[in-house]
C-alpha atoms as one frame of an Amber mdcrd trajectory, in Angstrom:
protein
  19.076-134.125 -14.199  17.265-131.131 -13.471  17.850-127.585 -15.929  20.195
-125.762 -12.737  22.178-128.688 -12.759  22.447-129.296 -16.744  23.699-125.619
 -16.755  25.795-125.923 -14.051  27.769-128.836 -16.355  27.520-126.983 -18.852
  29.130-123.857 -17.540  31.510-126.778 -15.678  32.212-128.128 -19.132  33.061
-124.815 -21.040  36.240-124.199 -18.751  39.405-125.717 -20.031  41.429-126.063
 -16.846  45.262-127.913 -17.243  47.113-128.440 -13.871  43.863-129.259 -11.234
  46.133-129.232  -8.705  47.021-125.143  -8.923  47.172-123.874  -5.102  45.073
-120.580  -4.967  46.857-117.379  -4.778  48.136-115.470  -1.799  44.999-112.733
  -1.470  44.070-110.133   1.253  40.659-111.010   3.027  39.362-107.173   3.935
  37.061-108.579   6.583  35.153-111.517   8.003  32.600-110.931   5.887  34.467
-111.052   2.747  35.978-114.439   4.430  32.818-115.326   4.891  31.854-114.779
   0.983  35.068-116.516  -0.187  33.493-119.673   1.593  29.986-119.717   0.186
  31.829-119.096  -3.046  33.691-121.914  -3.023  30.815-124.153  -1.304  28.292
-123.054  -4.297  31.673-124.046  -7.020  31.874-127.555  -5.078  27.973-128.091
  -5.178  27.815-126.959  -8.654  25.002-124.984  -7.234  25.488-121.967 -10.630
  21.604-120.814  -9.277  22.887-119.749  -6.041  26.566-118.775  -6.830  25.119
-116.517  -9.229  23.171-114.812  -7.382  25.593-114.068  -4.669  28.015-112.587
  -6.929  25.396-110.295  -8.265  25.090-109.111  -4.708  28.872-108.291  -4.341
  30.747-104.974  -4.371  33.579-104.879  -7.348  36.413-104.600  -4.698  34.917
-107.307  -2.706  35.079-109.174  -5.713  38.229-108.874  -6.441  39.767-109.785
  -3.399  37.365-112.872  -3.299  38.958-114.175  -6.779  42.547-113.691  -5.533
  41.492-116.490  -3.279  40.575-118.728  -6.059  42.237-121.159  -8.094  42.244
-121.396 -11.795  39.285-123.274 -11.990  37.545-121.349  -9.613  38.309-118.395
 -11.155  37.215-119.162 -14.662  33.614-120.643 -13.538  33.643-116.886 -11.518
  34.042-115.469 -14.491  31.399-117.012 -16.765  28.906-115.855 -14.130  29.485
-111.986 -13.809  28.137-109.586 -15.338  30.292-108.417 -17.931  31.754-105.020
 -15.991  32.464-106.296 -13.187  34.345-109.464 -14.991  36.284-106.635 -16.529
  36.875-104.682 -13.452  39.081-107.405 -12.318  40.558-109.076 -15.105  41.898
-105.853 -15.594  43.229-105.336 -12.010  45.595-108.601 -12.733  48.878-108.200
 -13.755  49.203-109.887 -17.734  50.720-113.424 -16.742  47.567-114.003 -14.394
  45.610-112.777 -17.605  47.363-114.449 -19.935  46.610-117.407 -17.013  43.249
-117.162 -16.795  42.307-116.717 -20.847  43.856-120.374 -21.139  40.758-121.169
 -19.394  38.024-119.554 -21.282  36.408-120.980 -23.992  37.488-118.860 -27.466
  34.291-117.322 -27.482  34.601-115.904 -24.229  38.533-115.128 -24.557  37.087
-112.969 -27.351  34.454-110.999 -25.372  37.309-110.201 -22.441  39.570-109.164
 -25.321  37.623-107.242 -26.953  36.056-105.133 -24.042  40.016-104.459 -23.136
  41.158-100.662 -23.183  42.919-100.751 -26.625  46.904 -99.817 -24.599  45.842
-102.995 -21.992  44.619-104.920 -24.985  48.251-104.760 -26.666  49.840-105.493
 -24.059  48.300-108.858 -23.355  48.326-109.319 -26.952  52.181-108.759 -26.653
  52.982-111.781 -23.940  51.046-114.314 -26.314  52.267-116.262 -29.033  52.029
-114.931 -32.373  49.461-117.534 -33.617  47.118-117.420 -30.858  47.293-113.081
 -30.931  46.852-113.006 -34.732  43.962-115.009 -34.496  42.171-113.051 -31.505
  42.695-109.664 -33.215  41.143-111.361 -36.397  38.264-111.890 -34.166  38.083
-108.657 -33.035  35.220-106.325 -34.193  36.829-103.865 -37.527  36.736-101.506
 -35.556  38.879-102.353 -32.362  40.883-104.720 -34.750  41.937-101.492 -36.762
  42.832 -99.630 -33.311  44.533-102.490 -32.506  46.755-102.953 -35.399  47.530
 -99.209 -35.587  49.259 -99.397 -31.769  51.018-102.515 -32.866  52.696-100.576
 -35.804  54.683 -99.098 -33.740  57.548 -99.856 -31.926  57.759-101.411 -28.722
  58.093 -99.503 -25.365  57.278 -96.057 -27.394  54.179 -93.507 -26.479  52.709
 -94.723 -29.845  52.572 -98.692 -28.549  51.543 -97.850 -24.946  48.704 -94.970
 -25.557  44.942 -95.134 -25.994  43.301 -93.714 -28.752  39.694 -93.107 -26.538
  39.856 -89.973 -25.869  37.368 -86.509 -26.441  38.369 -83.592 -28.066  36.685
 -80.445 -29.118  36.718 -77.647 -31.190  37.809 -74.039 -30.394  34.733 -72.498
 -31.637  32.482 -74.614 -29.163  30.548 -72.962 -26.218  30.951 -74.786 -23.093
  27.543 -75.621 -23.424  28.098 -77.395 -26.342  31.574 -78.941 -25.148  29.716
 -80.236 -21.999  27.108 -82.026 -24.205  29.875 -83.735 -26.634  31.389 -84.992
 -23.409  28.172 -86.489 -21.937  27.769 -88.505 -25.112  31.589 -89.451 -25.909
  31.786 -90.057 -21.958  29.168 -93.073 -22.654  31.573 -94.976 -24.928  34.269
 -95.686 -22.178  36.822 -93.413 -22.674  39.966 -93.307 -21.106  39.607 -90.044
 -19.430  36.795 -87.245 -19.646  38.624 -85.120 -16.787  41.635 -83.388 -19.490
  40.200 -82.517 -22.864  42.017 -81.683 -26.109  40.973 -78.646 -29.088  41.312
 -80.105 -32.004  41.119 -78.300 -35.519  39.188 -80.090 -38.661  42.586 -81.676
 -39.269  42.903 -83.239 -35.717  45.925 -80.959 -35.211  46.275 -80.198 -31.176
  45.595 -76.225 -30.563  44.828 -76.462 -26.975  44.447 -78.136 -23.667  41.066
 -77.718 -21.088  39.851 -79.686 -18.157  36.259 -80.466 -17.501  36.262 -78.381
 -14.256  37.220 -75.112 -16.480  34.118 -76.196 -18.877  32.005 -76.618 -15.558
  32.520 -73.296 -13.849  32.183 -71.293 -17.303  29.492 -69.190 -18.096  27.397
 -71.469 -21.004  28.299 -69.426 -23.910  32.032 -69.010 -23.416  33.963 -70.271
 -25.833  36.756 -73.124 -25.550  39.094 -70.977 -27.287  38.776 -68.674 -24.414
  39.107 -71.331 -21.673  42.117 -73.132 -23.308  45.683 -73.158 -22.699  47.910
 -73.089 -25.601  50.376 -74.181 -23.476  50.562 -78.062 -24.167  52.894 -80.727
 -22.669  52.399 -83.436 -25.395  54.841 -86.051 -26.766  55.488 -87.581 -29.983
  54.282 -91.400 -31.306  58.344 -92.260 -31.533  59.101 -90.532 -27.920  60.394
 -93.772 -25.398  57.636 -94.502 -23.261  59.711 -94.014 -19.765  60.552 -90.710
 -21.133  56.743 -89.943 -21.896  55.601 -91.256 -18.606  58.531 -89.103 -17.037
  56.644 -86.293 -18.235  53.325 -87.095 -16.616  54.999 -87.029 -13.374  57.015
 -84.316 -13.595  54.477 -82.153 -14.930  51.849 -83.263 -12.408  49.082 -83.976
 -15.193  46.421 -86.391 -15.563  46.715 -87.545 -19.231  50.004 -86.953 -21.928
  48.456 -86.009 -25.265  50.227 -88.208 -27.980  51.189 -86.424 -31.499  52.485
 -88.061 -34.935  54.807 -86.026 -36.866  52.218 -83.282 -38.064  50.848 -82.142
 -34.900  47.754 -84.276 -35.002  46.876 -86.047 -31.674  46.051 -89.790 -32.047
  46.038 -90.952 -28.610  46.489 -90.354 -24.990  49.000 -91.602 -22.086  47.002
 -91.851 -18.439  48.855 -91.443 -15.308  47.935 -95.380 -14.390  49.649 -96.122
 -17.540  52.444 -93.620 -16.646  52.843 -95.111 -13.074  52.907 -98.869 -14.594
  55.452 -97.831 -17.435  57.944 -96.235 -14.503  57.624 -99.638 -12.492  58.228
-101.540 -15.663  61.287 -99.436 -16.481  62.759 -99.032 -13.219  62.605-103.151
 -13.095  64.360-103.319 -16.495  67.145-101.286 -15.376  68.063-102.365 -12.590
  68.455-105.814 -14.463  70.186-103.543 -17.420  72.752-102.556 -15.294  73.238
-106.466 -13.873  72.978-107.325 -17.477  70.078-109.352 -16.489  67.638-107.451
 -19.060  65.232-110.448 -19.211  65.298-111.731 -16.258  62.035-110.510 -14.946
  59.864-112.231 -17.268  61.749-115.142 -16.987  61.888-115.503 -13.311  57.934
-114.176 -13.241  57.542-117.411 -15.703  59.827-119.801 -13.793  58.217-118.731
 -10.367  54.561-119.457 -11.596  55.461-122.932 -12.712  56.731-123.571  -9.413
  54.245-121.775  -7.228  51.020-123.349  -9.682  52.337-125.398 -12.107  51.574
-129.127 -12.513  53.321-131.416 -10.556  55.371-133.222 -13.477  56.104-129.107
 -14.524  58.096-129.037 -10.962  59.513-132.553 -11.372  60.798-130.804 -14.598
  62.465-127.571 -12.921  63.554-130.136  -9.934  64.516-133.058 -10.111  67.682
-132.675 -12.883  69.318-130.286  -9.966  68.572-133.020  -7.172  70.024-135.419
  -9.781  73.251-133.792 -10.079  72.898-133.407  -6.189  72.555-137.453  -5.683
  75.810-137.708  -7.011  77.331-135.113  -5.492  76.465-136.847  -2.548  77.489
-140.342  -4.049  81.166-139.038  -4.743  81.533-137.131  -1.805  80.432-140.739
  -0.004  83.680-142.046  -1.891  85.502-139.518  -0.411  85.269-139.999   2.227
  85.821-143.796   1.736  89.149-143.001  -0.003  89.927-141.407   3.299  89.020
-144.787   5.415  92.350-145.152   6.747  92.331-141.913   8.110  88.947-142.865
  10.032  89.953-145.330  11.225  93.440-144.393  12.443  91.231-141.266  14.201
  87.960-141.610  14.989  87.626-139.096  16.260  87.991-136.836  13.163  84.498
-137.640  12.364  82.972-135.758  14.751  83.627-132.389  12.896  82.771-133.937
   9.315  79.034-132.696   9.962  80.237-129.593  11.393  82.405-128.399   8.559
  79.568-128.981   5.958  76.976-127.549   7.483  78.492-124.126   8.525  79.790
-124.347   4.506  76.102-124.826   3.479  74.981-121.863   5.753  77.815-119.261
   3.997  77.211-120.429   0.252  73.108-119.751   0.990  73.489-116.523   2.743
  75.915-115.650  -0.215  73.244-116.602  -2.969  70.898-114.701  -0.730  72.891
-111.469  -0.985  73.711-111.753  -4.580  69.967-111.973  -6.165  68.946-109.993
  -3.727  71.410-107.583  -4.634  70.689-107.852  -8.559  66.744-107.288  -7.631
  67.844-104.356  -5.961  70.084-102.472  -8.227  72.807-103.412  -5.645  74.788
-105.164  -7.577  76.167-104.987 -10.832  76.124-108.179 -12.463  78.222-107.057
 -15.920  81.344-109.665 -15.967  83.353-106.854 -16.180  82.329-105.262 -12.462
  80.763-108.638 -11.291  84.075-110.239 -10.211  84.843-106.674  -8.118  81.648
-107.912  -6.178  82.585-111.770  -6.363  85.898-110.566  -4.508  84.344-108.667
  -2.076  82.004-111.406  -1.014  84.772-114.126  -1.077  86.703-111.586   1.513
  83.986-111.309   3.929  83.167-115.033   3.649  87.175-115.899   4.094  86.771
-112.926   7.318  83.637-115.153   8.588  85.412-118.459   8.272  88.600-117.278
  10.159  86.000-116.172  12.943  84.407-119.755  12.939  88.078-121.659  12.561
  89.465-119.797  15.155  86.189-120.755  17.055  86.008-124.290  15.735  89.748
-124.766  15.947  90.233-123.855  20.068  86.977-126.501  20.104  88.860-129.017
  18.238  91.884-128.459  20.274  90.216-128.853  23.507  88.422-131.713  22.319
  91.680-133.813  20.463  93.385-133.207  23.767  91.317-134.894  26.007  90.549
-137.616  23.528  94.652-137.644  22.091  96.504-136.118  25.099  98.822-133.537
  24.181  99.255-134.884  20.220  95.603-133.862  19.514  96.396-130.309  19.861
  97.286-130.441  16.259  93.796-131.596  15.271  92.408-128.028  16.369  94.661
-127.047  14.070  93.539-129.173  10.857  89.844-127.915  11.911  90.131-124.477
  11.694  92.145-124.369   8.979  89.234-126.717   6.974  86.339-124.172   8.395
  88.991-121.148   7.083  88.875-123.031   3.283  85.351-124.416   2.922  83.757
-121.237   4.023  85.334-118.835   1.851  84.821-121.224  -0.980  81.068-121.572
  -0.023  80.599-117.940  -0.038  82.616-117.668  -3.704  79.909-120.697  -4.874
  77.666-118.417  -3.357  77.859-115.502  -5.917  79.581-117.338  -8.641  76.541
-120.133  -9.354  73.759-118.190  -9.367  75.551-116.176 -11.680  76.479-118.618
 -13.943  72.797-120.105 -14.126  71.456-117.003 -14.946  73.762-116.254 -17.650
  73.369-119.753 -19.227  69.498-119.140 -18.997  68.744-121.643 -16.155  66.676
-121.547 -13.551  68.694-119.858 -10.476  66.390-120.726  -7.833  65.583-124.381
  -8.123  69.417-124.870  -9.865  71.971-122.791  -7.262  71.343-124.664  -4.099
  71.880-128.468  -4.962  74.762-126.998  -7.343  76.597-124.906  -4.338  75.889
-128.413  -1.693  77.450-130.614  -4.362  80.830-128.712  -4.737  81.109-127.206
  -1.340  80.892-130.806   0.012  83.486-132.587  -2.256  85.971-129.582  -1.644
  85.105-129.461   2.216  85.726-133.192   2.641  88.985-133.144   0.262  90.663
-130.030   2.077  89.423-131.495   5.731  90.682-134.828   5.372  93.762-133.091
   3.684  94.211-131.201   6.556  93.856-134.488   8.652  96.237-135.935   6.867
  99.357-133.092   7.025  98.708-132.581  10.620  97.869-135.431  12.331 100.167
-137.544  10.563 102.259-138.585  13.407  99.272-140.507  14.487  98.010-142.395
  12.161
């Protein structure tokens, strides 16, 4: 074995990948070159040709690159990793949302995991921190350097979804005495050490109290020895450690301003809110209360969870989700088989009654999934509000317009039937028009109550709506189709059985 291919197994080795059968992600490809890229990529992965794959990578813009790893699977990704250089590997883990982080770090060796971690802007940091479990994030901050560990620990003191927990410390500040000679040379060194923003720039005194605001473009176009104090505003938009982050990012917006200086109770600035950060915490929050006003307030990370185990999770993960809901939906379809055997009689006094057994059940199975469809649709959305005590104003509403659809498709179904029973019964099989459009009437607007109700009920019991509401909403709306039809059957075609 020669060295490129000992360090390709190495590098091979190194990444811990569970579930080898993860699809790669949905991605944009920007161009055919890009396309192109993405395939020598994943040739150089398959060859375990590192020599080569490095070197192309080196050779790659940063967006390129990022739209190149979207393409990639797990495994992919991680060996990507391992050969970047070290900003652009941050460039994009930071561009991916914290369950494709949280994703990816399972794959990293801990020494790695550590590096990424601790290269993290301290706000991005605790939030990935935040969606691990507590053994595995107390022992990366341990490994943390004192120095981000102490940063760390001091935005985790506070509470969650406050200015405190989501600001970064990393920002440059000056003194009112400064020329703007001297404030432009602070800046070129403090710029050097990655912080958050070098664009707004906050007066300190000795005590870090906040006197005064300044952008770089007022230090710029000032004659060298003006002072800050003169180039300041007093006036300062700033927020306290406590203030609710959606209230703080608020704020940003409505003020139009690049960065929120953060305060603790006496006046001393300890960290900054960015508009990124601002336009992140407003998507977060407008999420949460739309679900807050379903009374769905963790829904998101659960369904976020629940959709990547089904999208890339293992095979036996899916079985999991699955196959207990196709259970239940076997025998569903086992006792609605004996239903229609308790019926027998019926079949074979009229024969012809079977013709609309299909019929019934499928237009049934259309209303209950165009139902579920509206409902979490209308959760997502803020459309509906899923509180038991306004839920069943919505729940009657839908079971209206699916009672309104099935007396369309009875009426329908029912002259069908008619025509049908009397060329097959004569005059008597008028009546079997009858027993079909009353059956349609029934079994839709019970679909379309299944509809709303079952997804509902899933969610609430913590279940997993998507995989769950489907064979759920089949196995009831079949037994009660098949019971009211053959019902039906039975009170109006009686006289010929």
């Amino acid at each position: 074995m020669n060295t490129e291919e000992k360090k390709a197994d190495d590098i091979l080795d190194d990444v811990t990948i569970a579930n080898h059968d993860i699809e790669p992600e949905e991605g944009v490809i920007i161009d055919e070159q890009s396309e192109s890229l993405l395939e020598r990529v994943k040739e150089y992965i398959d060859e375990k040709d590192i020599r080569s794959l490095k070197s192309l990578l080196q050779d790659i813009e940063d967006i390129e690159l990022l739209y190149i790893t979207n393409e990639l699977n797990r495994k992919q990704k991680a060996i990507v990793f391992r050969l970047l250089h070290k900003d652009n590997a941050l460039f994009i883990f930071e561009q991916l949302d914290t369950a494709l982080q949280k994703e990816l770090l399972e794959s990293f060796t801990d020494e790695y995991t550590i590096e990424i971690i601790e290269e993290l802007d301290p706000d991005d940091r605790v939030e990935l921190l935040e969606e691990m479990p507590a053994n595995v994030a107390k022992r990366l901050i341990s490994s943390l350097s004192p120095d981000e560990r102490k940063i760390t620990n001091i935005l985790l003191g506070y509470e969650p979804e406050t200015a405190g927990r989501v600001m970064t410390p990393k920002f440059i500040s000056l003194r009112r005495k400064m020329t703007a000679d001297e404030a432009l040379a602070k800046i070129r060194r403090q710029a050097k050490d990655d912080k958050e923003t070098i664009y707004t720039l906050y007066v300190t005194d000795e005590t870090k109290k906040l006197e005064g605001v300044i952008t770089l473009r007022e230090i710029l176009v000032a004659e060298p020895k003006q002072l800050v104090e003169d180039l300041m505003s007093e006036r300062i938009v700033k927020v306290t450690t406590s203030t609710d982050q959606e209230e703080a990012a608020n704020a940003l917006k409505e003020f139009d301003l690049l960065a929120l200086p953060v305060v603790d109770k006496e006046d001393r600035i300890v960290g900054i809110i960015t508009v990124d950060d601002a336009v992140d915490i407003l998507e977060y929050e407008a999420t949460e209360d739309i679900y807050n006003q379903a009374g769905l307030a963790d829904i998101t990370g659960k369904e976020t969870n629940r959709s990547e185990v089904l999208v890339r999770g293992s095979i036996w993960a899916v079985w999991k989700v699955r196959l207990p809901f196709l259970a239940i939906a076997l025998v569903g379809g086992l006792l609605s088989g004996l239903i229609i055997g308790g019926f027998e009689d019926v079949l074979e006094s009229i024969a012809i009654v079977a013709i609309f057994i299909p019929l019934i059940m499928d237009l049934g199975g259309s209303v209950g999934t165009q139902s579920t469809t509206v409902f979490v649709r209308g959760v997502s959305l803020g459309h509906i509000d899923a509180t038991p005590k306004r839920f069943f104003k919505h729940l009657g509403r839908e079971v209206g317009i699916g009672a309104s659809i099935g007396l369309i498709a009875g009426i329908i179904t029912g002259v069908i039937g008619g025509i049908v029973g009397h060329i097959m019964l004569d005059y008597r099989g008028f009546t079997l028009g009858i027993a079909v459009g009353f059956s349609m009437l029934i079994t839709m607007t019970i679909a379309a109550f299944l509809g709303f109700l079952v997804p509902f009920i899933l969610i609430k019991l913590k279940l997993d709506q998507a995989a769950g509401s489907s064979p759920l909403i089949t196995v009831i709306k079949d037994m009660t189709g098949l019971t009211t039809y053959f019902i039906m059957i039975s009170l109006f075609l009686s006289h010929l059985m």
